[in-house]
C-alpha positions as CSV (number, residue, x, y, z in Angstrom):
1,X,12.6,65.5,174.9
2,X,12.6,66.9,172.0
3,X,10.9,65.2,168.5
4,X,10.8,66.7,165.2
5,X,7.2,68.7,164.7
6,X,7.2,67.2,160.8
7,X,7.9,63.5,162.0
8,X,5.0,64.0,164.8
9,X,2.9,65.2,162.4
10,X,3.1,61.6,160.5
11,X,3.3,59.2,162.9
12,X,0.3,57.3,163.6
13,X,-0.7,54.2,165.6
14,X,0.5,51.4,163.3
15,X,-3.0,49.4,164.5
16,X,-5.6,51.8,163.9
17,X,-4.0,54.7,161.9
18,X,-4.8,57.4,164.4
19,X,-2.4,60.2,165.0
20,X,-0.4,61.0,168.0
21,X,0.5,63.5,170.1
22,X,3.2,64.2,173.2
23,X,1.5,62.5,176.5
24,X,0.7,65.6,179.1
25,X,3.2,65.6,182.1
26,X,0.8,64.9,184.4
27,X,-0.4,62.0,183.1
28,X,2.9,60.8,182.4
29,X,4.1,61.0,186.1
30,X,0.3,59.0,186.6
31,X,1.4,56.9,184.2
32,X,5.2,55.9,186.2
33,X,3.5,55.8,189.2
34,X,1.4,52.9,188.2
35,X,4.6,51.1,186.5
36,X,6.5,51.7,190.0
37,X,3.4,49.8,191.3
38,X,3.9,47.0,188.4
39,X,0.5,47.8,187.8
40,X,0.8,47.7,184.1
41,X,1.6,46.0,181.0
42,X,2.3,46.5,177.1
43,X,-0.8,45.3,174.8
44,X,1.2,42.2,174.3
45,X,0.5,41.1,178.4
46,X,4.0,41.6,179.4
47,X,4.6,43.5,182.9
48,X,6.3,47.2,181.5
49,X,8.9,47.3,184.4
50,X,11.2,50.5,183.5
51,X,8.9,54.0,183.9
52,X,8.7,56.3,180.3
53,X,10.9,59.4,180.2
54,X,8.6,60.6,177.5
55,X,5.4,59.0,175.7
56,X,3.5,60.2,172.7
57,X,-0.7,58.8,172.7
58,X,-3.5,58.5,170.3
59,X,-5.0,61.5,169.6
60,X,-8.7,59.1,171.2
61,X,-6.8,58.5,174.0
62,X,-6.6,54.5,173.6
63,X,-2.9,53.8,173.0
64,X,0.3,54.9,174.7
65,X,3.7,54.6,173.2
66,X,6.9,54.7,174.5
67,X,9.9,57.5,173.9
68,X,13.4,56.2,174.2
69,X,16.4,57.9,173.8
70,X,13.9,60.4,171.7
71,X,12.9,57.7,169.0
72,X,9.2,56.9,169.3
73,X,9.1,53.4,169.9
74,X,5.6,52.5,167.5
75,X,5.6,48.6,167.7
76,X,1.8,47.7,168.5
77,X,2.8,45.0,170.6
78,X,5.0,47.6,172.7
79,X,1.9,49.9,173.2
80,X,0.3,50.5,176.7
81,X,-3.5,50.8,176.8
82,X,-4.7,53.9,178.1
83,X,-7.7,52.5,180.0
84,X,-5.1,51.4,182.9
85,X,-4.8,55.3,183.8
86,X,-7.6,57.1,185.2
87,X,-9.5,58.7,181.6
88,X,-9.8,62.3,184.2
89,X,-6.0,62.2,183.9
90,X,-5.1,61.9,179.8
């Protein structure tokens, strides 16, 4: 994955305004396991049912978003709540 250093710098939860920053591998691999298990869903309550090649998260560690095709995907609706994934992992 590779996403440009400036455009991270900018982008910022569309909710809350907090910056982001590339999700740690391990917690990304955490992260698939649990969607594997269908043990997770997007903030708008649908089941997220294809695992995250990449993910960018709030710099509090609240919100996840999705990396497809190397565009961040920054709908709030389309966010993933951290507190599913152990906080010891992020």
């Amino acid at each position: 994955m590779s996403i440009n250093k400036k455009l991270l710098d900018i982008l910022c939860c569309p909710q809350t305004k907090i910056p982001v920053e590339i999700m740690k591998t391990e917690a990304l691999a955490a992260l698939n396991q649990k969607v594997a298990a269908g043990e997770v869903q997007y903030c708008d309550e649908t089941k997220v049912d294809e695992p995250l090649a990449a993910a960018l998260i709030t710099k509090d560690h609240a919100t996840i978003y999705r990396i497809d095709d190397d565009i961040p995907v920054m709908i709030q609706q389309k966010g993933i709540a951290a507190d599913q994934l152990d906080s010891k992992i992020l």
